[in-house]
DRENDO-1510 file (C-alpha; in Angstrom, 1 decimal, always signed):
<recs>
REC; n; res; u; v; w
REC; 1; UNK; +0.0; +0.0; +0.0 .
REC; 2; UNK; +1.4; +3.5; -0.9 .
REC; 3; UNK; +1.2; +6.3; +1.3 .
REC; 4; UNK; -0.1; +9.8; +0.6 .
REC; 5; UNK; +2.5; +12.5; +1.2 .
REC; 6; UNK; +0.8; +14.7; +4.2 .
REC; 7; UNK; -1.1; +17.5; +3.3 .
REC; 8; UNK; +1.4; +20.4; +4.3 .
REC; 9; UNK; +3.7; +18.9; +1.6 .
REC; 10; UNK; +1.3; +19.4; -1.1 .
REC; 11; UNK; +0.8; +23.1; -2.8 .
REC; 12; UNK; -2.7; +23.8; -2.6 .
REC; 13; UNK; -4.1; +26.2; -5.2 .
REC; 14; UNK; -7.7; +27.7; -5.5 .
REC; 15; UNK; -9.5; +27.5; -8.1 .
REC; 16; UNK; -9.9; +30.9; -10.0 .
REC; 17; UNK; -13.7; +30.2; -10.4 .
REC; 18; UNK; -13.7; +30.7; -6.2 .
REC; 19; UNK; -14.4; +33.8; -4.2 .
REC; 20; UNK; -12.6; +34.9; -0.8 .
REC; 21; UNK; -15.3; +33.1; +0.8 .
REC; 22; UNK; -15.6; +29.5; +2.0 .
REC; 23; UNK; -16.8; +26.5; -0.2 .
REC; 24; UNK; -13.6; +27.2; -2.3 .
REC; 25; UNK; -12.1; +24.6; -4.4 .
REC; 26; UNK; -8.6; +23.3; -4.3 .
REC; 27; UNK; -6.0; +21.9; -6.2 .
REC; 28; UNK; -2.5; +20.2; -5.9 .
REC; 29; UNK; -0.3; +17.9; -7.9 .
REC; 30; UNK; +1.2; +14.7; -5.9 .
REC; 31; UNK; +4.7; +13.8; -6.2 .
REC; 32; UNK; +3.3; +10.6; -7.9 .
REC; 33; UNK; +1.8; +12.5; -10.3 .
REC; 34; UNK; -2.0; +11.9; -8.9 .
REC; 35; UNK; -4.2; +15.3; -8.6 .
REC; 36; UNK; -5.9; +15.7; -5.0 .
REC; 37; UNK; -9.1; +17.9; -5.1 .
REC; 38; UNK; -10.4; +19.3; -1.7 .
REC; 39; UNK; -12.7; +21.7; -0.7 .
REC; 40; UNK; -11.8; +24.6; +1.7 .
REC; 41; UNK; -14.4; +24.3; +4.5 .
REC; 42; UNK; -13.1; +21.0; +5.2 .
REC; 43; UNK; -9.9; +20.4; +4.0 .
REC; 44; UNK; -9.0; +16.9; +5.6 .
REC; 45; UNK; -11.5; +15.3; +2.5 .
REC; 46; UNK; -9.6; +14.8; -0.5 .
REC; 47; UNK; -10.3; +13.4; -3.8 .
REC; 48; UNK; -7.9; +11.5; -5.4 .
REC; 49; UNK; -7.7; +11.2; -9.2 .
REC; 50; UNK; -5.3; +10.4; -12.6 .
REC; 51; UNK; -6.0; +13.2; -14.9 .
REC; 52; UNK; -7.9; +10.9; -16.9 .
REC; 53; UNK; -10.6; +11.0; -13.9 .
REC; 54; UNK; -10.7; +14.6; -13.2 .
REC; 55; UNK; -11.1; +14.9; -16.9 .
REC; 56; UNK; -13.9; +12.3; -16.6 .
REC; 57; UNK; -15.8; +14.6; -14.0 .
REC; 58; UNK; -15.6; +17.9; -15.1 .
REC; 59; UNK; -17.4; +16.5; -18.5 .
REC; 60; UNK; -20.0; +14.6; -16.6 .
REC; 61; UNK; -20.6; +18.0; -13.8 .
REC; 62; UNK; -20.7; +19.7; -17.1 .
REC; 63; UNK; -23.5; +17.7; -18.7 .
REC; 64; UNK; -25.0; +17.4; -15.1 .
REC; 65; UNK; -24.8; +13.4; -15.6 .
REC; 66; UNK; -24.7; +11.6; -11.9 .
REC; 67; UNK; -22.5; +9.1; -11.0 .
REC; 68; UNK; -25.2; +6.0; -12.3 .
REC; 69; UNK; -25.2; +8.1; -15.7 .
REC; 70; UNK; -28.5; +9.6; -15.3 .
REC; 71; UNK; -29.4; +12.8; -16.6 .
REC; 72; UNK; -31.3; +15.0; -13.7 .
REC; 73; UNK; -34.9; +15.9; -14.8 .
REC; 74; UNK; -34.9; +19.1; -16.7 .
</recs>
């Protein structure tokens, strides 16, 4: 099993979508090359993914399509 680096070794950036306020979305590359997503308000929940699954979820958030492939009712 491979451990994660801790979170003080990552750089975190914000997203430039995000306001000063809370709810802001972070970003930072791993050294093994994995992308860790996080929101501000509670920064110890982290999404790990290969950019071929952040890729993945920024189409599917775009066409609102949930994670069983459903389209919400428009």
């Amino acid at each position: 099993m491979r451990e994660r680096p801790a979170m003080t070794e990552l750089h975190w950036q914000k997203s430039s979508f995000s306001s000063e306020a809370s709810n802001c979305l972070e970003l930072a590359t791993a050294p093994d090359g994995t992308l860790r997503l996080r929101e501000s308000d509670d920064p110890a929940a982290v999404l790990t993914l290969r950019t071929t699954g952040l890729a993945a979820l920024l189409t599917a958030t775009r066409h609102g399509i949930s994670a069983a492939g459903d389209k919400p009712d428009a």
